[in-house]
C-alpha positions as CSV (number, residue, x, y, z in Angstrom):
1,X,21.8,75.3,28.8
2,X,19.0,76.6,26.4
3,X,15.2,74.6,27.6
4,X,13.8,73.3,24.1
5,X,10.0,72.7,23.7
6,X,9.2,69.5,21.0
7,X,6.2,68.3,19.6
8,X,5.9,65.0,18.7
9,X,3.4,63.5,16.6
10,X,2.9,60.3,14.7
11,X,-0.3,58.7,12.6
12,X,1.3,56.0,10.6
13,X,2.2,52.6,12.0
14,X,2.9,51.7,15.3
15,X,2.3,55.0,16.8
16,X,3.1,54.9,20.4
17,X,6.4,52.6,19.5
18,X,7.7,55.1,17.2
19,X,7.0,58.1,19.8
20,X,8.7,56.0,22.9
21,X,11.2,55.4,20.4
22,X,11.5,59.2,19.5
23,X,11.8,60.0,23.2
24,X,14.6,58.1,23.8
25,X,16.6,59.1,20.6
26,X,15.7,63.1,21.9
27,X,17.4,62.0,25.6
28,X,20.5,60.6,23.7
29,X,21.8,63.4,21.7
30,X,25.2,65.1,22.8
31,X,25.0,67.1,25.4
32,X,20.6,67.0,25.6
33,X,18.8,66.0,28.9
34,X,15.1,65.0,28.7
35,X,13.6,67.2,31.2
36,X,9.5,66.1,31.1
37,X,7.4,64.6,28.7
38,X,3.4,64.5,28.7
39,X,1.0,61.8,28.0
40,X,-0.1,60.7,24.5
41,X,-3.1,62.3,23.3
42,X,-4.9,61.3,20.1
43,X,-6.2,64.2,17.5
44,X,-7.8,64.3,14.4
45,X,-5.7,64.9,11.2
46,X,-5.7,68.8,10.1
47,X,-6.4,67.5,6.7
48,X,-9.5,65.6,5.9
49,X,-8.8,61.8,4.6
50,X,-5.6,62.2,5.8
51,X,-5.4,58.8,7.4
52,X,-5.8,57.4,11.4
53,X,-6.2,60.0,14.2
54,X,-2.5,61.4,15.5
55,X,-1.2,60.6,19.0
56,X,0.5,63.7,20.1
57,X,3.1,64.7,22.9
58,X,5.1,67.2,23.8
59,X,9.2,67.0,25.8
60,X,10.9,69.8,27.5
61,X,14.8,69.0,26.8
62,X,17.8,71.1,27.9
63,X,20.5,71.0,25.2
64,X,23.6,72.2,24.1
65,X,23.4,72.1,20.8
66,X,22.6,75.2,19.1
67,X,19.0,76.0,17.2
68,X,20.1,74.2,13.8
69,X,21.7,71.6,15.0
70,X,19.0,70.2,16.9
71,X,16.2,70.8,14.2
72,X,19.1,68.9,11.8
73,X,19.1,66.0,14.9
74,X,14.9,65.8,15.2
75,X,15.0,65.7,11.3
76,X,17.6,62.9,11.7
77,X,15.6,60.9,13.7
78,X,12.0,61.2,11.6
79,X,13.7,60.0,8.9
80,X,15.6,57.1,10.6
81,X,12.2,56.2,12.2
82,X,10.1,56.1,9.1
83,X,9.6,59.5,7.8
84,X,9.3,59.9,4.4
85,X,9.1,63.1,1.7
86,X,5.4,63.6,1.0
87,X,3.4,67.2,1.1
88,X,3.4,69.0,4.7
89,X,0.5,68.1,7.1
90,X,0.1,64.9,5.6
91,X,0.1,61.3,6.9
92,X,3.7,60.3,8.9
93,X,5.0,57.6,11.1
94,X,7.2,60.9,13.0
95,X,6.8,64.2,13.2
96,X,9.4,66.3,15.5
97,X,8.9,70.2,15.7
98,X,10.7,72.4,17.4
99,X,8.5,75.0,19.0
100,X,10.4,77.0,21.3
101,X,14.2,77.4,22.0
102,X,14.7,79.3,25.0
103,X,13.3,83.3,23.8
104,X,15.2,82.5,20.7
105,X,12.9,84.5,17.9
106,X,14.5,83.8,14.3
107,X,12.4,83.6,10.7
108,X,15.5,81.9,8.8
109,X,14.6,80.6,5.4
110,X,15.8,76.9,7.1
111,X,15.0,77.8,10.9
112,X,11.5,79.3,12.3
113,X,10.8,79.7,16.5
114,X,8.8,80.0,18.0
115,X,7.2,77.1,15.6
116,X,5.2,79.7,13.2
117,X,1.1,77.8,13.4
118,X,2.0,75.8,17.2
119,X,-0.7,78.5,18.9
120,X,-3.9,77.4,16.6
121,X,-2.8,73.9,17.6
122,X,-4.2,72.0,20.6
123,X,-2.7,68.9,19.7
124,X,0.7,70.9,20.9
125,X,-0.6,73.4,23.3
126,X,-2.3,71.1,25.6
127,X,1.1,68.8,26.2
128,X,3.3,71.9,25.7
129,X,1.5,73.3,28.7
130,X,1.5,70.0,30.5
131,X,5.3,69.7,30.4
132,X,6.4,73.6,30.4
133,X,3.5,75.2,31.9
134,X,5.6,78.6,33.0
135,X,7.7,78.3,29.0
136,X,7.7,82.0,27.9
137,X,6.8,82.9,24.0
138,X,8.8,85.3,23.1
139,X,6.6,86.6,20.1
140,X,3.8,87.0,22.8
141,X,5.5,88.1,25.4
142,X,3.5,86.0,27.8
143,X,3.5,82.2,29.0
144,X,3.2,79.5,26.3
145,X,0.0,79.9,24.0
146,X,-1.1,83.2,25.9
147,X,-3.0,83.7,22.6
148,X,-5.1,81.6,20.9
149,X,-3.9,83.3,17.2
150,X,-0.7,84.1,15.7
151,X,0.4,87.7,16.5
């Protein structure tokens, strides 16, 4: 089974609650196994004034459901956790991204892996690393974050 990389990330509300809560939804879809997870970590909001520091994570699954199906399942599970519409980067009680699945490489108009911005991000590369430190990138063509900028 395909090895998924997710980054989790919440600012709004009870924050680790909603993430413990997030974790266990992630190990309870069909035919997914939660591999590793990392420690929370707090960082500062990309946007200025955009409310509380984040508490971050990252989870190394194995699943069987294919690429869109499990970014429609992680978007499932924002939204029955608290997630709202508002702008991108803004203030959230969930955020699930989907970094890497396996050495998929796609740029679908509903579907982008790798994650397109995860490499400027320490919030994700620092508990990406922690749970999938040998996770290849295959736009890099080297281990997980091998490059501090987008190629």
């Amino acid at each position: 089974m395909p090895m998924a990389l997710i980054a989790l990330g919440s600012n709004l509300g009870p924050r680790r609650a909603c993430l413990e809560e997030a974790l266990r939804r992630l190990a309870g879809l069909p035919g997914t196994r939660l591999l590793r997870r990392s420690a929370w970590a707090r960082s500062e909001p990309e946007a200025p004034g955009d409310g509380p520091w984040y508490l971050n994570g990252a989870a190394l699954i194995s699943t069987g459901l294919r690429p869109r199906a499990l970014l429609t399942q992680l978007q499932r599970i924002e939204v029955e956790l608290g997630r709202r519409p508002r702008p991108a980067d803004r203030a959230r009680p969930l955020d699930l991204d989907l970094i890497l699945y396996g050495l998929l490489r796609t740029t679908r108009r509903d579907l982008v892996v790798p994650h397109p911005r995860y490499r400027q991000r320490s919030f994700v590369l620092g508990p990406g690393r922690e749970v999938a430190p040998l996770q290849w990138d295959p736009v890099l063509a080297g281990p997980l974050g091998s490059a501090d900028e987008a190629p």
